[in-house]
ROBADREN-625756 format. One record per atom (N, C-alpha, C, O): residue in three letters; x, y, z. Coordinates in steps of 0.2 Angstrom, whole numbers, padded with zeros to 4 digits, always signed. Each point is the difference from the previous one (the first is absolute). Last residue first. Example, Ala and Ser with C-alpha at 12.3 -4.5 7.8 and 13.67 -1.06 7.14 Angstrom:
2
SER+0064-0011+0035
SER+0004+0006+0001
SER-0004+0005+0003
SER+0003+0006+0001
ALA-0001-0034-0001
ALA-0004+0006+0000
ALA+0004+0006+0000
ALA+0005-0001+0003
//
This chain:
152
UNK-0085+0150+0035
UNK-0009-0001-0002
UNK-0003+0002+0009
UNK-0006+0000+0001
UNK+0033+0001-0006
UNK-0005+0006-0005
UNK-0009-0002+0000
UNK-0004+0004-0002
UNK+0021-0015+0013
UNK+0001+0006+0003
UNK-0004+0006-0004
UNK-0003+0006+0001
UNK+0005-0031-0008
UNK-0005+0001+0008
UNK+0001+0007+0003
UNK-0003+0001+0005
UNK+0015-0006-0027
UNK-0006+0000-0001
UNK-0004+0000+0008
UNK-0006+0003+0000
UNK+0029-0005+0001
UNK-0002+0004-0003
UNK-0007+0002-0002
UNK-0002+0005+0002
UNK+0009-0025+0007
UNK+0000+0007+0005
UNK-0001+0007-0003
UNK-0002+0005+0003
UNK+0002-0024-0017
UNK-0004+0000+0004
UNK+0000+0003+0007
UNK-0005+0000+0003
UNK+0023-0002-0020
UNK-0007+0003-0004
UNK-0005+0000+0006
UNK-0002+0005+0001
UNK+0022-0016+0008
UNK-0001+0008-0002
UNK-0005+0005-0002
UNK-0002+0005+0001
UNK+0002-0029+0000
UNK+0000+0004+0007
UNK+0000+0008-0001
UNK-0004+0004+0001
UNK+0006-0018-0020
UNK-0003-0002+0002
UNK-0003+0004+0007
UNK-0006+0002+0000
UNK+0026-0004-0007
UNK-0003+0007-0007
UNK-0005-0003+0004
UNK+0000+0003+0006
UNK+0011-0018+0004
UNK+0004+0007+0003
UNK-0006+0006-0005
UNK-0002+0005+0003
UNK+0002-0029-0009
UNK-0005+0002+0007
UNK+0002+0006+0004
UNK-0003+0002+0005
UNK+0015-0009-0025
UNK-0007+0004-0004
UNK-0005+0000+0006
UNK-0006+0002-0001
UNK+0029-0008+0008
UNK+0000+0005-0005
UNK-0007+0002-0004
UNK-0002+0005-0003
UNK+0004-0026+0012
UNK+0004+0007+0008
UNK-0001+0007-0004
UNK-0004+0004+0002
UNK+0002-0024-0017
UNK-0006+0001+0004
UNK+0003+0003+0003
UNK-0001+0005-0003
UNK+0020-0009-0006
UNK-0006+0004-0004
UNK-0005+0001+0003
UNK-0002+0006+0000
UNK+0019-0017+0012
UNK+0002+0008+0001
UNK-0007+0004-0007
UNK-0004+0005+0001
UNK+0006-0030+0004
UNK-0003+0005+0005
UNK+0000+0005+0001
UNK-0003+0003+0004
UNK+0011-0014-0025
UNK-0008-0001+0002
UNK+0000+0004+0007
UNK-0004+0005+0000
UNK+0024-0008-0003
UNK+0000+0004-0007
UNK-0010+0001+0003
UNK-0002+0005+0002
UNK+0015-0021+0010
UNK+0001+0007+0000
UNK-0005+0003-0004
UNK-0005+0002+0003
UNK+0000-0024+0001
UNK+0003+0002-0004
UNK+0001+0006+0002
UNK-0006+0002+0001
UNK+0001-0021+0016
UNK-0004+0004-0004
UNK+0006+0005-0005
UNK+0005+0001+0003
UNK+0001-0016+0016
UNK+0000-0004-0005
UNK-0003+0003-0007
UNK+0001-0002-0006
UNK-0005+0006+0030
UNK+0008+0003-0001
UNK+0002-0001-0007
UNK+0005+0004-0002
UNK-0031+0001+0005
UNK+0003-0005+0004
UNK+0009+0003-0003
UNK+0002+0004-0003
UNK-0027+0010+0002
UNK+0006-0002-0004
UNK+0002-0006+0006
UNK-0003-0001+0005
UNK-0022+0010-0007
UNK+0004+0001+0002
UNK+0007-0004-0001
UNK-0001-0006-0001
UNK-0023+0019-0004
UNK+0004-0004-0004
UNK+0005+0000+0004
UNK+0002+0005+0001
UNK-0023+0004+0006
UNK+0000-0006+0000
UNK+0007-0002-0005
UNK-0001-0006-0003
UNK-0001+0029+0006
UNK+0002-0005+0009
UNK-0001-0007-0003
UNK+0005-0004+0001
UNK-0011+0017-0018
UNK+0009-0002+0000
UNK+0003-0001+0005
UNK+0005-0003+0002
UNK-0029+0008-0006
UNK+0003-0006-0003
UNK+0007-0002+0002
UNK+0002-0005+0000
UNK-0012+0027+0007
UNK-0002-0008+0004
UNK+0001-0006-0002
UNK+0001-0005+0004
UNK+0004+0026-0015
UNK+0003-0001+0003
UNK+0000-0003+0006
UNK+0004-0001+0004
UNK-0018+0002-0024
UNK+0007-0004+0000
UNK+0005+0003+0005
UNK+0006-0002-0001
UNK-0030+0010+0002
UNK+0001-0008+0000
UNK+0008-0002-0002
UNK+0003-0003+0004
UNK-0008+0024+0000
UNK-0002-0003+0004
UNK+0001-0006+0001
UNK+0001-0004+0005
UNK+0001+0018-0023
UNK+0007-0001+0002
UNK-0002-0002+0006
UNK+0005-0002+0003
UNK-0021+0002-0016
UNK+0002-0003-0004
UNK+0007+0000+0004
UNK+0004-0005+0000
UNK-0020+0019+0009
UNK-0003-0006+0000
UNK+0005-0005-0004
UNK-0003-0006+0000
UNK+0008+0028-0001
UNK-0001+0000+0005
UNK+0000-0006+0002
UNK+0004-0002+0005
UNK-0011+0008-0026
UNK+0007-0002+0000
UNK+0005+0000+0007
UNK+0006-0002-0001
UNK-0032+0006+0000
UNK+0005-0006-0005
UNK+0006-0001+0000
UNK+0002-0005+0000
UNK-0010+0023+0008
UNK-0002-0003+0005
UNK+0003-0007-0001
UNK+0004-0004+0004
UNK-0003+0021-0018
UNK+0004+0002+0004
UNK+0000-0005+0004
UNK+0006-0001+0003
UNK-0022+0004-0020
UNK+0006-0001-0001
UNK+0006-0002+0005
UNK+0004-0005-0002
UNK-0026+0018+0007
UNK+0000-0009-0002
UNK+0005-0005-0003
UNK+0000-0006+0002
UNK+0002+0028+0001
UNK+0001-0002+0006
UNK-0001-0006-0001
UNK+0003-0005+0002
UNK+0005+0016-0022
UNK-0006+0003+0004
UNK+0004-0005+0008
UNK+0005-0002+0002
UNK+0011+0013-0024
UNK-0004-0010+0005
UNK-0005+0004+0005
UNK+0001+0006+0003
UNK+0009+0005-0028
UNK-0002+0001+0006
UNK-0003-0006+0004
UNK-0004-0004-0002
UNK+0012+0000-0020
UNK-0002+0007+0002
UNK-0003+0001+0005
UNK-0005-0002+0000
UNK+0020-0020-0006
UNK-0006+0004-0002
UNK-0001+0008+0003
UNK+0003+0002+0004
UNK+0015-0018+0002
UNK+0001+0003-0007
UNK-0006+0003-0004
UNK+0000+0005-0004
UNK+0001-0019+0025
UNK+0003+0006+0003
UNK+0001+0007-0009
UNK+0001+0006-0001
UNK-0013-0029+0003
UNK-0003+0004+0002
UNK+0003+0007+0001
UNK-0003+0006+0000
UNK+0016-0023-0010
UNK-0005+0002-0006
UNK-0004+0006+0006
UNK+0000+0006-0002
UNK+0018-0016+0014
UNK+0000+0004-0005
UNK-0004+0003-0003
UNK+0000+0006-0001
UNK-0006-0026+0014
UNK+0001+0009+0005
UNK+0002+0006-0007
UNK-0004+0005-0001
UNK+0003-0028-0006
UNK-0005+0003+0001
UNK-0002+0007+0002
UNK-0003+0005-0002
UNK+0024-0016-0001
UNK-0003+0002-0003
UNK-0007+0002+0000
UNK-0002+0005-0004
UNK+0012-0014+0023
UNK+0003+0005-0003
UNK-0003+0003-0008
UNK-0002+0005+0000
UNK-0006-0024+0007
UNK-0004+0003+0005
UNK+0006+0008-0002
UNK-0002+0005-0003
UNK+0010-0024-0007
UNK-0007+0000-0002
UNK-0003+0004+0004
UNK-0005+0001-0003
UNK+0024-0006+0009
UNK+0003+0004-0007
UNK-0007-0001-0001
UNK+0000+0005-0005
UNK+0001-0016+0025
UNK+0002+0006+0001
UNK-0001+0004-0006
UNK-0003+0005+0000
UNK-0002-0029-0003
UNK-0004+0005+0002
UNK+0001+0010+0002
UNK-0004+0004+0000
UNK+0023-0020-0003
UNK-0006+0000-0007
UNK-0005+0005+0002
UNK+0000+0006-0002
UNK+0015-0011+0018
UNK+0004+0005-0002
UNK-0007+0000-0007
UNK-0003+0005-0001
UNK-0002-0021+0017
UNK-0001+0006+0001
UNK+0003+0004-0004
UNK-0004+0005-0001
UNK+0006-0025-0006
UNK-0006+0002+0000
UNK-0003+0008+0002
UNK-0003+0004-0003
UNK+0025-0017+0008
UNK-0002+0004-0007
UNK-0007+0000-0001
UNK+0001+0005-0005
UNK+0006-0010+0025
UNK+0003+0005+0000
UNK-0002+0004-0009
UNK-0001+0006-0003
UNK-0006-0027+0010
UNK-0005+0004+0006
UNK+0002+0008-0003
UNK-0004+0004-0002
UNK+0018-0023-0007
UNK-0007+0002-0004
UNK-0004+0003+0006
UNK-0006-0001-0001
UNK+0025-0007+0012
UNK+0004+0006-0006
UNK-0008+0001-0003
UNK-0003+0005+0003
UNK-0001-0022+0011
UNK+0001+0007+0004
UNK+0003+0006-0007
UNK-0002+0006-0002
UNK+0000-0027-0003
UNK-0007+0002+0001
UNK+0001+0007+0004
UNK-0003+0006+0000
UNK+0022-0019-0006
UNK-0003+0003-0008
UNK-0008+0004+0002
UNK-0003+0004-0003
UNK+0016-0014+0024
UNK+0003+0003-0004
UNK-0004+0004-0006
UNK-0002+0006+0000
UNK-0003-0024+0007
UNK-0003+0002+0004
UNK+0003+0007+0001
UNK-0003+0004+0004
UNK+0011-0023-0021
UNK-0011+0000+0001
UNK-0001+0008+0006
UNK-0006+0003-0001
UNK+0029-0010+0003
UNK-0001+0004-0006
UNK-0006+0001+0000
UNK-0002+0005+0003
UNK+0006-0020+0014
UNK+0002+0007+0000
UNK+0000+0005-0006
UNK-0001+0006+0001
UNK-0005-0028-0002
UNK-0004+0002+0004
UNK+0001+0008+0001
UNK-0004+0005+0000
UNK+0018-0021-0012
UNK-0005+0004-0004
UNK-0006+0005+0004
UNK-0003+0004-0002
UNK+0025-0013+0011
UNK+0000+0003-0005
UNK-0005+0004-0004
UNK-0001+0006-0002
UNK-0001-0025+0020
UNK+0001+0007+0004
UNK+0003+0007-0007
UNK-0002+0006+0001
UNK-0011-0032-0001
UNK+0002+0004-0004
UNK+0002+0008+0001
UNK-0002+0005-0003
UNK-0009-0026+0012
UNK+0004+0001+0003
UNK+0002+0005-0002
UNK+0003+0004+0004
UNK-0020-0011-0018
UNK-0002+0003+0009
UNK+0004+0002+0003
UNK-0001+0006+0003
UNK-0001-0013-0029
UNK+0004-0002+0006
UNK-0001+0004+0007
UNK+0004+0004+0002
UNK-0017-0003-0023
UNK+0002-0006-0001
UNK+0007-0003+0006
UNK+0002-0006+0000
UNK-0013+0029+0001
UNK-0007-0006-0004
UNK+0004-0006+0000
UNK-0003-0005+0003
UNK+0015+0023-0002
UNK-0001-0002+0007
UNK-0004-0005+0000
UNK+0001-0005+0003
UNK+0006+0013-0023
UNK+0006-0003+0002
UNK-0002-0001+0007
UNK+0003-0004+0003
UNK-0020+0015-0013
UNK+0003-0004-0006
UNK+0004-0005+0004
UNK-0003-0005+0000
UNK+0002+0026+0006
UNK-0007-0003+0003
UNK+0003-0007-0003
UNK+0005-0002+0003
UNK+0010+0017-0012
UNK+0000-0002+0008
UNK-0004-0005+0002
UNK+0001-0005+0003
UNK-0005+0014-0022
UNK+0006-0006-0004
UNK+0001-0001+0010
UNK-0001-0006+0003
UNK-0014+0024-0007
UNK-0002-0005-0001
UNK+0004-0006+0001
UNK-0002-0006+0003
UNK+0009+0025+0003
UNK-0004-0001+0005
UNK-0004-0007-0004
UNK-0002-0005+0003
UNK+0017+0018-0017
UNK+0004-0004+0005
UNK-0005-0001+0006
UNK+0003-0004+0004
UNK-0012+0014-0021
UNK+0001-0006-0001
UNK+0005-0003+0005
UNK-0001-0006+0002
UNK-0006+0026+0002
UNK-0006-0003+0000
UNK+0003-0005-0004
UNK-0005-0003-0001
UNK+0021+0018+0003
UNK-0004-0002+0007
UNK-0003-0007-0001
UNK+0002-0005+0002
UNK+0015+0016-0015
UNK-0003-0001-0002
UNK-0003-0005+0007
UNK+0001-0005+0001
UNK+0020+0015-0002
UNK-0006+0004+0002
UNK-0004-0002-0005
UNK+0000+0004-0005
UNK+0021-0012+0009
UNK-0001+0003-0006
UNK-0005+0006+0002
UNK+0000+0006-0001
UNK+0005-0024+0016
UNK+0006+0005+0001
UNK-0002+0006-0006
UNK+0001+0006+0001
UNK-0017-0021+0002
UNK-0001+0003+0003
UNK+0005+0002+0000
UNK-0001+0005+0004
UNK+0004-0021-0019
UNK-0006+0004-0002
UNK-0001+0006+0005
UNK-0002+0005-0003
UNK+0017-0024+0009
UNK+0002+0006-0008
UNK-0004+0004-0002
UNK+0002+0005-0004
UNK-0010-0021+0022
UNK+0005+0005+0003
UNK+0004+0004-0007
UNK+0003+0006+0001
UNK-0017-0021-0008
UNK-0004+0005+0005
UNK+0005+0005+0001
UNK+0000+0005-0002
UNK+0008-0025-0006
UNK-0001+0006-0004
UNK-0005+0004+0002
UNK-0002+0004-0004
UNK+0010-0020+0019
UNK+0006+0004-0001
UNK-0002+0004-0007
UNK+0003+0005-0001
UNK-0018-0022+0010
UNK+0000+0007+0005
UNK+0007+0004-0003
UNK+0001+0006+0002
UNK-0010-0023-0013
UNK-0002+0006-0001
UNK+0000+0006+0006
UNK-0001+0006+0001
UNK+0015-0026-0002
UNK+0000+0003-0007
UNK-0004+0005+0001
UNK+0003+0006-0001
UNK-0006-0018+0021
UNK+0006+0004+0000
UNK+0002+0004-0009
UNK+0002+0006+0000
UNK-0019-0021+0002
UNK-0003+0004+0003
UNK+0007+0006+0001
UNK-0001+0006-0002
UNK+0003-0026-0011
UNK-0003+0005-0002
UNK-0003+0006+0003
UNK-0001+0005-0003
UNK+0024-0020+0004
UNK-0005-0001+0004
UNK-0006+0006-0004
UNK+0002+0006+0000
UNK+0020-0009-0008
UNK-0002-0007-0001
UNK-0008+0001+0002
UNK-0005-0002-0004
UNK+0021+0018+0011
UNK-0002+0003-0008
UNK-0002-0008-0002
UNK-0001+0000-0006
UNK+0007+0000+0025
UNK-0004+0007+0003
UNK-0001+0002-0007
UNK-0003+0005-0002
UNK+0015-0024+0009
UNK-0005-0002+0001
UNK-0004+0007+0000
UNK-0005+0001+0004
UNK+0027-0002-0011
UNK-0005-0005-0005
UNK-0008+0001+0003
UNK-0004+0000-0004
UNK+0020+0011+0016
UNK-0002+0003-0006
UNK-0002-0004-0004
UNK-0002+0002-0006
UNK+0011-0013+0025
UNK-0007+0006+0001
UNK-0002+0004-0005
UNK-0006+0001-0001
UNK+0022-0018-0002
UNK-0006-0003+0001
UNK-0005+0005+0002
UNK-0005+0000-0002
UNK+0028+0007+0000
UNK-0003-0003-0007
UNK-0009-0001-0001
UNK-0004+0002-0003
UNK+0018+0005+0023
UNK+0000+0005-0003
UNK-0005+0000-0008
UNK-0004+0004-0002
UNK+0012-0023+0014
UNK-0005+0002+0007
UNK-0002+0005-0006
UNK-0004-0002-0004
UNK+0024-0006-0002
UNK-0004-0005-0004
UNK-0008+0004+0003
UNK-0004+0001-0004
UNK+0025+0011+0011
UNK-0004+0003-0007
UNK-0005-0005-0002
UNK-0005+0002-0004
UNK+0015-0008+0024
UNK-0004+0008+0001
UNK-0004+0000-0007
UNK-0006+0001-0002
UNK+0020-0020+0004
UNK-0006-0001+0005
UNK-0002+0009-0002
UNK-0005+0001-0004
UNK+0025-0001-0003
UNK-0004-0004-0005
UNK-0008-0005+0004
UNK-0005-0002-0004
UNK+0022+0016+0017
UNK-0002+0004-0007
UNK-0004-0004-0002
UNK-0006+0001+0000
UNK+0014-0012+0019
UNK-0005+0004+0000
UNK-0002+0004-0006
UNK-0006+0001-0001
UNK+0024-0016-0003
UNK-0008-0003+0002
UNK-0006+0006+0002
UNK-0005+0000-0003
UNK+0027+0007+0000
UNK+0000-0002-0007
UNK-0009-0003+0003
UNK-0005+0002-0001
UNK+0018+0003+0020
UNK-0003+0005-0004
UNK-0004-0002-0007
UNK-0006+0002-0001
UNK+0018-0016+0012
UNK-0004-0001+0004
UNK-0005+0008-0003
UNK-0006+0000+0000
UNK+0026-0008-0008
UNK-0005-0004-0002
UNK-0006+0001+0003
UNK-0006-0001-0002
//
């Protein structure tokens, strides 16, 4: 008997919490944030987040994701920019001869993003995938520019 009560006390408690986290709107949007930033859709899950903190403060769900989606978009930003500045390096390296003025550029172009990617810093909670990319285009980044500082 004494069982039978606790089960049906546990699952009633079990009922009313997921009533109240698919009832409650702040908890609603912090749970499709949290489906949007497993997916990788950053900048929406940073919205539907804010969203869900905006109307509950206590809201340790949305807070953490809100804060979460901002650190991952630090990361895609960079990896963006990195493929915009790679390219560019390209085009220059594809021309007929790089002068120095050239060099300097591309020199000054791997200077900045490898300053940038000190300010990007991951948390335990940051996507694999994302830190191993930016690590990866701040490695070509290093390289080109030791390479370039040994030759001007």
């Amino acid at each position: 008997m004494r069982l039978n009560n606790w089960l049906i006390g546990t699952i009633t408690a079990l009922l009313f919490t997921a009533a109240y986290f698919f009832l409650n709107p702040s908890y609603e949007r912090s749970l499709e944030a949290r489906f949007y930033y497993t997916i990788g859709n950053y900048k929406k899950a940073q919205t539907l987040a804010t969203e869900a903190f905006d109307m509950n403060k206590y809201n340790k769900m949305a807070f953490t994701i809100m804060t979460q989606a901002q650190t991952a978009m630090k990361f895609v930003n960079y990896i963006d920019e990195s493929k915009k500045y790679m390219a560019q390096i390209a085009q220059i390296a594809s021309s007929n001869g790089v002068s120095d003025a050239q060099r300097a550029k591309v020199k000054m172009i791997c200077e900045i993003m490898i300053e940038s990617y000190v300010k990007v810093t991951a948390t335990v909670l940051t996507d694999k995938a994302l830190i191993k990319e930016a690590q990866e285009y701040r490695d070509k980044f290093q390289k080109l520019h030791d390479e370039i500082a040994s030759r001007l």
